[in-house]
Structure formats: structure tokens, C-alpha cells
PDB file of N, CA, C and O in Angstrom, chain B, residues numbered from 101:
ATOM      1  N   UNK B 101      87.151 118.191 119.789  1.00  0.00           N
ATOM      2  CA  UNK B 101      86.926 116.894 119.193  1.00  0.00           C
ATOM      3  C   UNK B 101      88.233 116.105 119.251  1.00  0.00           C
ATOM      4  O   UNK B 101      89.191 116.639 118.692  1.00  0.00           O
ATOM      5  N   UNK B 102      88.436 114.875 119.857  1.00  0.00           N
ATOM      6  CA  UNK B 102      88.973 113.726 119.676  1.00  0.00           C
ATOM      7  C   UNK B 102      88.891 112.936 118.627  1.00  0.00           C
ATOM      8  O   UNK B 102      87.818 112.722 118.062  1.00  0.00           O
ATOM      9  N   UNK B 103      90.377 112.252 118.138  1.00  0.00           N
ATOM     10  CA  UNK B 103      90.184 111.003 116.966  1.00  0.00           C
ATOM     11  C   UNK B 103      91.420 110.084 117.496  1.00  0.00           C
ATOM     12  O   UNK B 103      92.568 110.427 117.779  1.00  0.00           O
ATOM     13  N   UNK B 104      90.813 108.823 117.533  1.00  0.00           N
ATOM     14  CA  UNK B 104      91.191 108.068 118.207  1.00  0.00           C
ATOM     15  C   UNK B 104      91.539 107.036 116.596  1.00  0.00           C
ATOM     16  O   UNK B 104      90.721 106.699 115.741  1.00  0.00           O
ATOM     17  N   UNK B 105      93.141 106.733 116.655  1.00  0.00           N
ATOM     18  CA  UNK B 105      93.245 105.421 115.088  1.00  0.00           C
ATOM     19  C   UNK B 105      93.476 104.558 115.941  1.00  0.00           C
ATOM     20  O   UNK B 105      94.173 104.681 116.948  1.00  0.00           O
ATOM     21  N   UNK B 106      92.804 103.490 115.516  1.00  0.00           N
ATOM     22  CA  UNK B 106      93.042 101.724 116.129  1.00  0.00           C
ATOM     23  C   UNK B 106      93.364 101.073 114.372  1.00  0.00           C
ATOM     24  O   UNK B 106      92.736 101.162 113.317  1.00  0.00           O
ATOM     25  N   UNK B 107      94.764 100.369 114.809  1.00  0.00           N
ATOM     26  CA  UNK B 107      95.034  99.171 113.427  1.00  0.00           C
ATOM     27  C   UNK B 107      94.095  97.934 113.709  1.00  0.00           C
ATOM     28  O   UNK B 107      93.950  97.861 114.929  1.00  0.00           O
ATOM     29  N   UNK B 108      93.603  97.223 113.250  1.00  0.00           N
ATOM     30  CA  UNK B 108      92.780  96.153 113.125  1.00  0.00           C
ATOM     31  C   UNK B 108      93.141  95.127 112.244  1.00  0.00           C
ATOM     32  O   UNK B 108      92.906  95.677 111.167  1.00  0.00           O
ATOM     33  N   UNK B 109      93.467  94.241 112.030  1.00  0.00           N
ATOM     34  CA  UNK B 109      93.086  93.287 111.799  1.00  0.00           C
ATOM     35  C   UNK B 109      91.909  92.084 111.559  1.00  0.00           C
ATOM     36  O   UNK B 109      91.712  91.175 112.366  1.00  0.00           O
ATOM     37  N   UNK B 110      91.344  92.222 110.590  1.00  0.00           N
ATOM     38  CA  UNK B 110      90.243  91.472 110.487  1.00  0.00           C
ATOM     39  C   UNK B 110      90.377  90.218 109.432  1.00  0.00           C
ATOM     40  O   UNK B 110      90.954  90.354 108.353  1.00  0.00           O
ATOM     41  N   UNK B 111      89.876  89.182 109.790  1.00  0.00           N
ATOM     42  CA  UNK B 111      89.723  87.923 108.485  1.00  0.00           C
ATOM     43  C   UNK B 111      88.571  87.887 107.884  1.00  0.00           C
ATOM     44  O   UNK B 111      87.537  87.652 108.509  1.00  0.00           O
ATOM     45  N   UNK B 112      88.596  88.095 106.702  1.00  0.00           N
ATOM     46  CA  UNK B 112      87.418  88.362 105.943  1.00  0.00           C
ATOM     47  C   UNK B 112      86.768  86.742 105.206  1.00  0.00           C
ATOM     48  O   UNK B 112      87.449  85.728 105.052  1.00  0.00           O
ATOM     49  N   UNK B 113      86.136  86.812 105.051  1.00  0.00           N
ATOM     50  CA  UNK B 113      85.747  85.530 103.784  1.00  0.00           C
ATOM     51  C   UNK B 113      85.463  86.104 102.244  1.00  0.00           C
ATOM     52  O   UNK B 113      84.309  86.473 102.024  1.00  0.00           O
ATOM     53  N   UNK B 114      86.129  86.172 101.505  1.00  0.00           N
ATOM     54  CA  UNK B 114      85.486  86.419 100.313  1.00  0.00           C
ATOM     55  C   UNK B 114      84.925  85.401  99.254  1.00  0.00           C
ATOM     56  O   UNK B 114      85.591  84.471  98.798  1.00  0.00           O
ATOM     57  N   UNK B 115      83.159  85.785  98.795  1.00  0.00           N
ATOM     58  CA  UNK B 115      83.160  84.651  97.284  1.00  0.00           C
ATOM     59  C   UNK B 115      83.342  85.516  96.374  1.00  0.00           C
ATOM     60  O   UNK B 115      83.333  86.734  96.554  1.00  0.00           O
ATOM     61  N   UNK B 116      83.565  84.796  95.058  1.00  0.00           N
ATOM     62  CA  UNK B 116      83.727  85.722  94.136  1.00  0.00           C
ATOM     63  C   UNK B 116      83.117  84.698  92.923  1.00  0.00           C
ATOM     64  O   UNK B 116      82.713  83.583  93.252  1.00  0.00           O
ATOM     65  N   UNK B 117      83.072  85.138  91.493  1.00  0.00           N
ATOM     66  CA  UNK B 117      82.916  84.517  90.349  1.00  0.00           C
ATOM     67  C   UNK B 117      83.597  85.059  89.520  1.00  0.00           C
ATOM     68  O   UNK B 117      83.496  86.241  89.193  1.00  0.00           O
ATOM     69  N   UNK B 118      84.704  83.915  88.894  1.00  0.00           N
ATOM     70  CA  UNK B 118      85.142  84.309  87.627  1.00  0.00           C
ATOM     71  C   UNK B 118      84.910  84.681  86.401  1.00  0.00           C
ATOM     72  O   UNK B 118      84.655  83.737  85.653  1.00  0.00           O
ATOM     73  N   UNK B 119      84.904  86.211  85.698  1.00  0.00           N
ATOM     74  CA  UNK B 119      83.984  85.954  85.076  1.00  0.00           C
ATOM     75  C   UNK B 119      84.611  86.267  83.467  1.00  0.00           C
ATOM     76  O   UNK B 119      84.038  86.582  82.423  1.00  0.00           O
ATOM     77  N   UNK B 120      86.514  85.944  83.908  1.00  0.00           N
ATOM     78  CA  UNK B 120      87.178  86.362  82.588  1.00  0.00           C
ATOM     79  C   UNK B 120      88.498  85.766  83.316  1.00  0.00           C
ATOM     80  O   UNK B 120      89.079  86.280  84.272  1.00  0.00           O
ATOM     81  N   UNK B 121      88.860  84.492  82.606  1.00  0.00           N
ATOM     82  CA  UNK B 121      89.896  84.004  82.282  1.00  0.00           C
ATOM     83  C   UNK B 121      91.360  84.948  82.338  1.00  0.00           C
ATOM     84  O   UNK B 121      92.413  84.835  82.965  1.00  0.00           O
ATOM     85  N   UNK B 122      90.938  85.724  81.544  1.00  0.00           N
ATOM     86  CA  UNK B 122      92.403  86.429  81.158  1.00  0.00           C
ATOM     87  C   UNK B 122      92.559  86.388  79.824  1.00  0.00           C
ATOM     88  O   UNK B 122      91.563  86.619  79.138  1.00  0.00           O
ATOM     89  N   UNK B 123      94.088  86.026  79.039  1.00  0.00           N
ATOM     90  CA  UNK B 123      94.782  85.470  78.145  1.00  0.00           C
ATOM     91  C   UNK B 123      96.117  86.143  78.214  1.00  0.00           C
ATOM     92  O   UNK B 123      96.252  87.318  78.555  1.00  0.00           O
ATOM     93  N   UNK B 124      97.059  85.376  77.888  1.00  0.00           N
ATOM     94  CA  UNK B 124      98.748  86.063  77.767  1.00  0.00           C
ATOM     95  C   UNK B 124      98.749  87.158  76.784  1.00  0.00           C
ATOM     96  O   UNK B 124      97.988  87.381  75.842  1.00  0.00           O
ATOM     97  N   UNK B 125      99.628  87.697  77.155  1.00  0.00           N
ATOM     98  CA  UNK B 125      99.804  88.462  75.675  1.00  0.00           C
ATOM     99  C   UNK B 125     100.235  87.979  74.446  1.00  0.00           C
ATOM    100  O   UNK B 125     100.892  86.938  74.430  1.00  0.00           O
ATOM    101  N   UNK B 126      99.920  88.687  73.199  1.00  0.00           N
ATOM    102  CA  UNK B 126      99.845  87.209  71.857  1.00  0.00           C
ATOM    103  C   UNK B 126     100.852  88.716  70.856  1.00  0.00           C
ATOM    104  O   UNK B 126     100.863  89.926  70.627  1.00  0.00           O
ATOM    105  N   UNK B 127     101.534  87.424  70.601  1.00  0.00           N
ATOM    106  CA  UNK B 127     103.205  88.462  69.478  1.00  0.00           C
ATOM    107  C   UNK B 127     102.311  88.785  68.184  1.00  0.00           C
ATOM    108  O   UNK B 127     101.207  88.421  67.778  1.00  0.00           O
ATOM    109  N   UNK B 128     103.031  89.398  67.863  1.00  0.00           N
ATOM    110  CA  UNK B 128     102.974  89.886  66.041  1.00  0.00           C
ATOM    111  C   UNK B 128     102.119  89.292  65.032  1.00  0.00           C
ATOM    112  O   UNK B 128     102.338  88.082  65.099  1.00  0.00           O
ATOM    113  N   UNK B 129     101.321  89.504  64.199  1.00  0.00           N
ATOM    114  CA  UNK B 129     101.147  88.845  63.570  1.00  0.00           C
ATOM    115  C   UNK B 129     101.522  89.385  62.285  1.00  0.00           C
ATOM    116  O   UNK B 129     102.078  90.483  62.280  1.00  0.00           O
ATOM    117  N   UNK B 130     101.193  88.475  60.622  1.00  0.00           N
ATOM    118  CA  UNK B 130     100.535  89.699  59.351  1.00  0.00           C
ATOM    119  C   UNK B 130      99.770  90.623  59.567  1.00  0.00           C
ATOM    120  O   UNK B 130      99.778  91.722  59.012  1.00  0.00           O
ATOM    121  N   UNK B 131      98.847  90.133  60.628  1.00  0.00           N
ATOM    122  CA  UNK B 131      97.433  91.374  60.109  1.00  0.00           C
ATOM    123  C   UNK B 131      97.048  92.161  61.535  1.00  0.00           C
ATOM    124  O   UNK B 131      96.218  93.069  61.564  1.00  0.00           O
ATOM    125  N   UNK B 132      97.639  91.768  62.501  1.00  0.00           N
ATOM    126  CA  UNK B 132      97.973  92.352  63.802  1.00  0.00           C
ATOM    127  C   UNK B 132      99.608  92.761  64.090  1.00  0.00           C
ATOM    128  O   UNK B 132     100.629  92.241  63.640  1.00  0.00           O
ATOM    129  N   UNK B 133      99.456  93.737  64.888  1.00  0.00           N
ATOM    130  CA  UNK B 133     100.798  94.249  65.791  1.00  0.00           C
ATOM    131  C   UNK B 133     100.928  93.407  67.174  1.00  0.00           C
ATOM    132  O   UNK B 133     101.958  93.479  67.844  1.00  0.00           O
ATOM    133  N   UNK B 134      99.914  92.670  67.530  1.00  0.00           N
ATOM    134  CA  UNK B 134     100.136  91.642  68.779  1.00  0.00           C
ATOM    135  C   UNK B 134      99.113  92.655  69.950  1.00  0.00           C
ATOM    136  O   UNK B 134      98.975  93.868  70.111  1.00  0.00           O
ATOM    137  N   UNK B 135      98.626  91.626  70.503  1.00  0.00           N
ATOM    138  CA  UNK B 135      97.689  92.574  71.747  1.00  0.00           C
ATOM    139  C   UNK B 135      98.559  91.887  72.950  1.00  0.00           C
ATOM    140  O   UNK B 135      99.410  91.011  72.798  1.00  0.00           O
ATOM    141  N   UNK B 136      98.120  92.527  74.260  1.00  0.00           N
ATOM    142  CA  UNK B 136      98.649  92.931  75.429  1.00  0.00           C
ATOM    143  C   UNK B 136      97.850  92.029  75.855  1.00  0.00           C
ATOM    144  O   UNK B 136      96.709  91.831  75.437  1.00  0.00           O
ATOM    145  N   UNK B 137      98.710  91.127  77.160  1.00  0.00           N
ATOM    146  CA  UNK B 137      97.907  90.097  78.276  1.00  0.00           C
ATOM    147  C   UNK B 137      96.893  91.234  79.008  1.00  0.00           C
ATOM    148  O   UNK B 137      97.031  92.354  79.500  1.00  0.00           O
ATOM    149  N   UNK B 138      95.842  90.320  78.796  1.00  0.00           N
ATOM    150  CA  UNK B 138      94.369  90.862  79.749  1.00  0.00           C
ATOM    151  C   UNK B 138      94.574  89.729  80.989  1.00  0.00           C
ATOM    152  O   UNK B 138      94.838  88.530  80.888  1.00  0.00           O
ATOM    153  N   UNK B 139      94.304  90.750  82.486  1.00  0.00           N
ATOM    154  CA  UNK B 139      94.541  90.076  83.583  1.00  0.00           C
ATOM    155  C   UNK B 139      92.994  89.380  83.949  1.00  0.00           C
ATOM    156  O   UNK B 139      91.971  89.821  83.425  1.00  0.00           O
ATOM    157  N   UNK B 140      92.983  88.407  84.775  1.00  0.00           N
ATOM    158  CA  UNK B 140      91.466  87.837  85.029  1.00  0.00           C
ATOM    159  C   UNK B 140      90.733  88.698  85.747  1.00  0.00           C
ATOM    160  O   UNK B 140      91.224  89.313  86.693  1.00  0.00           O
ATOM    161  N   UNK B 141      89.326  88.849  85.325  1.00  0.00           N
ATOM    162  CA  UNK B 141      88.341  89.490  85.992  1.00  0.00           C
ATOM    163  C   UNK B 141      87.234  88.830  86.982  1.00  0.00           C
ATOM    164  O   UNK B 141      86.484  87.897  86.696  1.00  0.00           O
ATOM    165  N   UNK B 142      87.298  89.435  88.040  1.00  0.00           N
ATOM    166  CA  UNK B 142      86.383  88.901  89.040  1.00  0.00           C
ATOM    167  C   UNK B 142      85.100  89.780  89.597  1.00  0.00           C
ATOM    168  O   UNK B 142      85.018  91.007  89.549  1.00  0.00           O
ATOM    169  N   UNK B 143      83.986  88.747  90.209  1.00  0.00           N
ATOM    170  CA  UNK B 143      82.955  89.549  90.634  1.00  0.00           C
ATOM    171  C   UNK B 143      82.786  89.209  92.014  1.00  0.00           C
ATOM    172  O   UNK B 143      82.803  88.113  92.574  1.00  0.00           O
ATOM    173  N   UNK B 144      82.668  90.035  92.325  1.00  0.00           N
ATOM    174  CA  UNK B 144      83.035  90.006  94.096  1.00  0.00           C
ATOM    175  C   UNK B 144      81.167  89.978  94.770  1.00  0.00           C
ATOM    176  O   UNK B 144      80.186  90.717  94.687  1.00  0.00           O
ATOM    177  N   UNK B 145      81.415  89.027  95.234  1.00  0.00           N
ATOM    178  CA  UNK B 145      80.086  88.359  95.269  1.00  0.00           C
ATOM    179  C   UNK B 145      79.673  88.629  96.931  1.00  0.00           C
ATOM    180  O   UNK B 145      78.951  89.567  97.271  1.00  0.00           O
ATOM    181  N   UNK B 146      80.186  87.766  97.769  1.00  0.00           N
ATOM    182  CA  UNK B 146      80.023  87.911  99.645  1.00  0.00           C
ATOM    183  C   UNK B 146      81.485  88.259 100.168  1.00  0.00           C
ATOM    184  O   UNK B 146      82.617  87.832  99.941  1.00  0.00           O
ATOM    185  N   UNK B 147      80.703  89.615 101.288  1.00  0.00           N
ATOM    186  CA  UNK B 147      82.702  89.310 101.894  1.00  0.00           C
ATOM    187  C   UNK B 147      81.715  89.202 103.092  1.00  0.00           C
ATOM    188  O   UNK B 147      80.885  90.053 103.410  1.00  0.00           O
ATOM    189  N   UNK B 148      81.888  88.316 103.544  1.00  0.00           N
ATOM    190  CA  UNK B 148      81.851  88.026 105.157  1.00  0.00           C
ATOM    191  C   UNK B 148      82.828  88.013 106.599  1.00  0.00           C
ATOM    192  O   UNK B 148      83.675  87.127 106.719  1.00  0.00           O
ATOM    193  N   UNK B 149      82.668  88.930 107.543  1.00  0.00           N
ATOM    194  CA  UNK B 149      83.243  89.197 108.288  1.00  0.00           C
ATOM    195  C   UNK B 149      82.682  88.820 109.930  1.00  0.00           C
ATOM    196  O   UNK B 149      82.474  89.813 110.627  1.00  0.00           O
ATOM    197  N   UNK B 150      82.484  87.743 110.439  1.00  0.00           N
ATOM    198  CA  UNK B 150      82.221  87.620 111.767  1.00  0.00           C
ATOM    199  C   UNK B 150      80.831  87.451 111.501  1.00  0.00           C
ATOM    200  O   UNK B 150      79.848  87.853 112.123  1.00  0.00           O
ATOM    201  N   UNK B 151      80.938  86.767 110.439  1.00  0.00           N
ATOM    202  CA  UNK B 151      79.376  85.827 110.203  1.00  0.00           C
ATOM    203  C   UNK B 151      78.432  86.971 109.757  1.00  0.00           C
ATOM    204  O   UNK B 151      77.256  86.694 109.993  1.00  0.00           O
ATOM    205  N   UNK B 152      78.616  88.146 109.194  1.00  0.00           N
ATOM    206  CA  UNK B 152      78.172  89.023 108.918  1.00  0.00           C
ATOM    207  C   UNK B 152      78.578  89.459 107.052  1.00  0.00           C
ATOM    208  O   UNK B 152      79.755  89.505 106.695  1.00  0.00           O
ATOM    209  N   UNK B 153      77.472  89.723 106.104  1.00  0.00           N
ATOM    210  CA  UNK B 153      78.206  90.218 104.711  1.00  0.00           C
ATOM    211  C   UNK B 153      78.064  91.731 104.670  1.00  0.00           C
ATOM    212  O   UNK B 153      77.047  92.418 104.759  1.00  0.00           O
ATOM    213  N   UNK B 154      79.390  92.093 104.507  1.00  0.00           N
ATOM    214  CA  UNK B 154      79.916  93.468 104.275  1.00  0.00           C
ATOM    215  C   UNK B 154      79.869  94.338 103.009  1.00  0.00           C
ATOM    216  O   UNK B 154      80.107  95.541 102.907  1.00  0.00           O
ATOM    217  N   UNK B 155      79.536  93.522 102.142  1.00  0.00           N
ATOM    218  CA  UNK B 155      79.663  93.487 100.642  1.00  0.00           C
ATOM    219  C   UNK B 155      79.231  95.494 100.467  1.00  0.00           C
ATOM    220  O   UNK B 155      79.958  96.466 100.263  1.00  0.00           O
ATOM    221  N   UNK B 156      77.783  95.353 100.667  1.00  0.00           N
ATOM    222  CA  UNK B 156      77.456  96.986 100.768  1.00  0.00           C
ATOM    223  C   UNK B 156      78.379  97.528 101.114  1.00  0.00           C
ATOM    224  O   UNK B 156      79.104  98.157 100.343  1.00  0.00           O
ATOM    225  N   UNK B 157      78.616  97.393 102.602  1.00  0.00           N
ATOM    226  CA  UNK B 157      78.978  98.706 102.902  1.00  0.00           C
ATOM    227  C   UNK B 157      80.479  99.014 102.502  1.00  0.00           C
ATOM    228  O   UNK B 157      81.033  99.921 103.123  1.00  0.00           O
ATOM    229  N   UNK B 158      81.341  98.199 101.311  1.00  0.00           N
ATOM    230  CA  UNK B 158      82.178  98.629 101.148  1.00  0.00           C
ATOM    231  C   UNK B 158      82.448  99.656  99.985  1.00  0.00           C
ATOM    232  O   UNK B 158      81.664  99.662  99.036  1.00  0.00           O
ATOM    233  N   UNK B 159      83.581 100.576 100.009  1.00  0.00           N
ATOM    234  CA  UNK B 159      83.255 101.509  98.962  1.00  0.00           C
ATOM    235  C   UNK B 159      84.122 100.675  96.991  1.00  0.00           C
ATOM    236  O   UNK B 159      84.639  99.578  96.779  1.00  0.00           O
ATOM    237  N   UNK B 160      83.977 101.359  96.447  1.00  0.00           N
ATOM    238  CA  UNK B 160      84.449 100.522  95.177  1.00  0.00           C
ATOM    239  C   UNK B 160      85.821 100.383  94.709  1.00  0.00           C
ATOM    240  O   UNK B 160      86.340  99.673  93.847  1.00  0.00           O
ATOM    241  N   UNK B 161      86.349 101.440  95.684  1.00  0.00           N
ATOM    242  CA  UNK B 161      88.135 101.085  95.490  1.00  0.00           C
ATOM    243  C   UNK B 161      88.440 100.019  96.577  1.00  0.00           C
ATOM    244  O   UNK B 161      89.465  99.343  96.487  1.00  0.00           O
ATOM    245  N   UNK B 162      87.348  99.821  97.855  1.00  0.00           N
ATOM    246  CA  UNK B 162      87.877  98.508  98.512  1.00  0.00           C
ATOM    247  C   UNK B 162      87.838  97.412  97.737  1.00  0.00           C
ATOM    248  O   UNK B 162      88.704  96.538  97.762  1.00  0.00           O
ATOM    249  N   UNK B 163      86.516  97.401  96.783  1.00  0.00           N
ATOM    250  CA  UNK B 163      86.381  96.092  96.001  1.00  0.00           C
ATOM    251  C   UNK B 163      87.577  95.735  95.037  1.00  0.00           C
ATOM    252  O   UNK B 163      88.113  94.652  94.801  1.00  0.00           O
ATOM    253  N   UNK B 164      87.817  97.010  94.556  1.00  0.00           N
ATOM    254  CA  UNK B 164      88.651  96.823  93.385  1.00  0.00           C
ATOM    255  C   UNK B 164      90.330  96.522  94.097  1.00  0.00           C
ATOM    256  O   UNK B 164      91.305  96.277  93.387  1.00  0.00           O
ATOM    257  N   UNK B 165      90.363  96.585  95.197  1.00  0.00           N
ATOM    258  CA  UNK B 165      91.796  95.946  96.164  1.00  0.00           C
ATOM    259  C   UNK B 165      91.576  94.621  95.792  1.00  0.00           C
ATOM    260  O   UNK B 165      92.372  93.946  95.139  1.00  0.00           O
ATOM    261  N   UNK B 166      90.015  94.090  96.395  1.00  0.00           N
ATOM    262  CA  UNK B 166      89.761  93.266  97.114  1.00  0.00           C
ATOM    263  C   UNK B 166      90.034  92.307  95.371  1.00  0.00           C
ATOM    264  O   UNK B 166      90.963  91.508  95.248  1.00  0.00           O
ATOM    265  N   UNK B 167      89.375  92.512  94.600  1.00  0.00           N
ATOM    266  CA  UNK B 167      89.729  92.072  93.353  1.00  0.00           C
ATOM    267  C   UNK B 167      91.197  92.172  92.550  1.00  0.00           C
ATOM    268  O   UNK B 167      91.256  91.811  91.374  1.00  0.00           O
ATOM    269  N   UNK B 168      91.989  92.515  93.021  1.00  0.00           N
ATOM    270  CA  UNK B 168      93.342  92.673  92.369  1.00  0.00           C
ATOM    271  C   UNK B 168      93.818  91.475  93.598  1.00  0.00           C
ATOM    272  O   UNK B 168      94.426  90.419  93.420  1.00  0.00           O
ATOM    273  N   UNK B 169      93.316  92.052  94.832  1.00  0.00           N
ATOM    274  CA  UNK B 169      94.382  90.394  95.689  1.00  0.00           C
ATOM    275  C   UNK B 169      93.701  89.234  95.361  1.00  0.00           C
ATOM    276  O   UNK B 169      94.487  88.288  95.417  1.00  0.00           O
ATOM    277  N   UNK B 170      92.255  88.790  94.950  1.00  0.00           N
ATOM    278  CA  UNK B 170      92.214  87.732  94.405  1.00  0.00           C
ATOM    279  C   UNK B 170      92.717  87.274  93.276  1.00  0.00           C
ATOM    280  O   UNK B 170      93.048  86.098  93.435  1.00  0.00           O
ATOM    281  N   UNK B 171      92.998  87.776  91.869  1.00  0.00           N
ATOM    282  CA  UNK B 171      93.422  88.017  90.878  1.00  0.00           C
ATOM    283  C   UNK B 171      95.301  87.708  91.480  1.00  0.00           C
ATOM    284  O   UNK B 171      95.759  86.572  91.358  1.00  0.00           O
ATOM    285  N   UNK B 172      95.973  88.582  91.946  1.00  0.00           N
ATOM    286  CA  UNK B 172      96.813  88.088  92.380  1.00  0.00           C
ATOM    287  C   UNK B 172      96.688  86.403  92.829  1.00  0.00           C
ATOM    288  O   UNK B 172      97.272  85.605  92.096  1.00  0.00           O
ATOM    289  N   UNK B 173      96.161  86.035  93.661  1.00  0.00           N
ATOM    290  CA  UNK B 173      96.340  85.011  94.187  1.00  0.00           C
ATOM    291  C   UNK B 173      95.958  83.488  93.022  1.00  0.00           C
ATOM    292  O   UNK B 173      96.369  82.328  93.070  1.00  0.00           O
ATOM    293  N   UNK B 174      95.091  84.129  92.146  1.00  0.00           N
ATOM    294  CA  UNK B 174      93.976  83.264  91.202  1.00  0.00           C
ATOM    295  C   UNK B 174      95.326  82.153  90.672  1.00  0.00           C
ATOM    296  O   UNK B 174      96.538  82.369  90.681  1.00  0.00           O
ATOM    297  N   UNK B 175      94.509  80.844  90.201  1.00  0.00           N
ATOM    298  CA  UNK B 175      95.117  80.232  89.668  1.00  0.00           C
ATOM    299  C   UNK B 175      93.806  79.232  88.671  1.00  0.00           C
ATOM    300  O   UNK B 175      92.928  78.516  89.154  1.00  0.00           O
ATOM    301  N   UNK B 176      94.044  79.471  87.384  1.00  0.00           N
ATOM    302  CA  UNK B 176      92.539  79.061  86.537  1.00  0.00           C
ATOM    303  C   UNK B 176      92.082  78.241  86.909  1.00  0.00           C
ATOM    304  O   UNK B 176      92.341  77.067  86.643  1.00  0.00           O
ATOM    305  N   UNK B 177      91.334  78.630  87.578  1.00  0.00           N
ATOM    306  CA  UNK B 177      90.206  77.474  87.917  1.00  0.00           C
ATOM    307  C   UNK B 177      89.364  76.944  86.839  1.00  0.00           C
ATOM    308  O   UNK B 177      88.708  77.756  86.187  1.00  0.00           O
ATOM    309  N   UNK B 178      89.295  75.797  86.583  1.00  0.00           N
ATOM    310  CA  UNK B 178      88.390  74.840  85.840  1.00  0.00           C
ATOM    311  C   UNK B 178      86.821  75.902  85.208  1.00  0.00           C
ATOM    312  O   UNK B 178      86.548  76.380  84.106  1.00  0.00           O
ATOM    313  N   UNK B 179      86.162  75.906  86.442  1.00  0.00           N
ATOM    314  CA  UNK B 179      85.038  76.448  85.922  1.00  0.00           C
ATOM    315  C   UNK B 179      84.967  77.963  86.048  1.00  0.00           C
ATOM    316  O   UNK B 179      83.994  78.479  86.598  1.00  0.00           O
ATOM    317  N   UNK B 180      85.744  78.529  85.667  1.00  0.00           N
ATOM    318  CA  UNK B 180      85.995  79.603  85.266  1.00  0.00           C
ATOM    319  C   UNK B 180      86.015  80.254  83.579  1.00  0.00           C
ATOM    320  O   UNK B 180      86.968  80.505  82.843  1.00  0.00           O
ATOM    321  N   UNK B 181      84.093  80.427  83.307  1.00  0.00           N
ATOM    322  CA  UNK B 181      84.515  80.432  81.806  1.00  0.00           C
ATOM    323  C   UNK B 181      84.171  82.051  81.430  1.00  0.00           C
ATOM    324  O   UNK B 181      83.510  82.946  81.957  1.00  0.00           O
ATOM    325  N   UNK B 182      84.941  81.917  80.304  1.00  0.00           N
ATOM    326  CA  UNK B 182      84.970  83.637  79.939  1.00  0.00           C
ATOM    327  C   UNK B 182      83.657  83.937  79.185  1.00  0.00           C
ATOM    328  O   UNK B 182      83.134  83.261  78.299  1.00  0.00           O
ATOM    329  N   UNK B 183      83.220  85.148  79.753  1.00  0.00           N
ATOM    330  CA  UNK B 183      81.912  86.128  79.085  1.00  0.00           C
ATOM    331  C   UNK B 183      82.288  86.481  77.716  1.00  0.00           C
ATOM    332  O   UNK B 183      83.213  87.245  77.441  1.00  0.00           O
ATOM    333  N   UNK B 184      81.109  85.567  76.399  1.00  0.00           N
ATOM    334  CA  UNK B 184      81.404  85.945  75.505  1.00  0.00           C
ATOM    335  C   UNK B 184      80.307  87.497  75.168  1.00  0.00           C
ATOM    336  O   UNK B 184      79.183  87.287  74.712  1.00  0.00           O
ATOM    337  N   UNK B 185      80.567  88.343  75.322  1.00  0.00           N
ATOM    338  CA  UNK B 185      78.983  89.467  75.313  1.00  0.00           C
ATOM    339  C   UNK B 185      78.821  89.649  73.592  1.00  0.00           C
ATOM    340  O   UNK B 185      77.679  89.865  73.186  1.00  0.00           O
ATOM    341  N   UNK B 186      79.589  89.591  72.899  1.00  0.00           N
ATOM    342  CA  UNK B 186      79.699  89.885  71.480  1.00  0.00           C
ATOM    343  C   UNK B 186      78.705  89.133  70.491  1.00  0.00           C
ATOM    344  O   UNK B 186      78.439  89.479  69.340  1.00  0.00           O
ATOM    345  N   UNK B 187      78.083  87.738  71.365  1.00  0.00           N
ATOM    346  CA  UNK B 187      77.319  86.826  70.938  1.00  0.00           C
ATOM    347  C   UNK B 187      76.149  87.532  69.670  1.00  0.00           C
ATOM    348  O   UNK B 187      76.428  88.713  69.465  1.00  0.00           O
ATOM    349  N   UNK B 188      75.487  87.257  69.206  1.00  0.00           N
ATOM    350  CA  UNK B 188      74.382  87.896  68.360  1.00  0.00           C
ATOM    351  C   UNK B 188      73.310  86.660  67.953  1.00  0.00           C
ATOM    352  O   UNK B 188      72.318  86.905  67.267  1.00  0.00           O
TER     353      UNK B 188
END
């Protein structure tokens, strides 16, 4: 058996939806010790590759790359509103 590695290069398209803001981290309080900045959360919606969506067939640590370099790159977008789930 033969294995043949080729590097590739590919340009992907990704959509995504914001579906958590974030917030900085918040100091001291009386009745708190201060909580830790939460980074923004994304949902990785289409990755399109050569007019084709890849989304399946990727595994969940690609997504979760693929979501830390958007997150990296993010800058708050307007309609980007945070999931309140706690609602009642």
C-alpha cells in the first residue's frame, strides 16, 4: 500500500449566525468576586467550497477551528443578538 500527502489549499465560503455576543470580563463586586470575559459564540451554518456545501461532511473539531477563526476575526455586528434561554 501507497500514501500519497498533497498540501491544498482551498477557499472556503463560510455563513454563520451569531448567536452570543460575548461580554468583557466584569471586576469585583459586594456580592460577586467578578466573572470572566465570555468569547462570542457562533453557528456555523454553510461552508461552501467550489459551489458545493461541505457543512456535513466536516468533522466537529473542524467546525470548532472553523468557529474560533471566525470569532477571531468577529467584530459585533449590529444584528448579532444574544440567546436569552433562561426566559420563563
Amino acid at each position: 500500500m501507497s500514501t500519497l500527502n498533497i498540501e491544498v489549499n482551498l477557499d472556503v465560503e463560510v455563513e454563520y449566525t451569531c448567536i452570543s455576543k460575548g461580554r468583557p470580563e466584569s471586576g469585583p463586586t459586594y456580592s460577586c468576586g467578578g466573572q470572566p470575559a465570555e468569547p462570542p459564540e457562533f453557528q456555523i451554518d454553510r461552508v461552501m467550497c467550489n459551489g458545493v456545501d461541505i457543512l456535513l461532511a466536516l468533522s466537529e473539531d473542524t467546525l470548532e477551528l472553523l468557529r474560533d477563526h471566525v470569532a477571531d476575526d468577529y467584530d459585533a455586528e449590529p444584528d448579532c443578538e444574544d440567546r436569552d434561554d433562561d426566559d420563563d
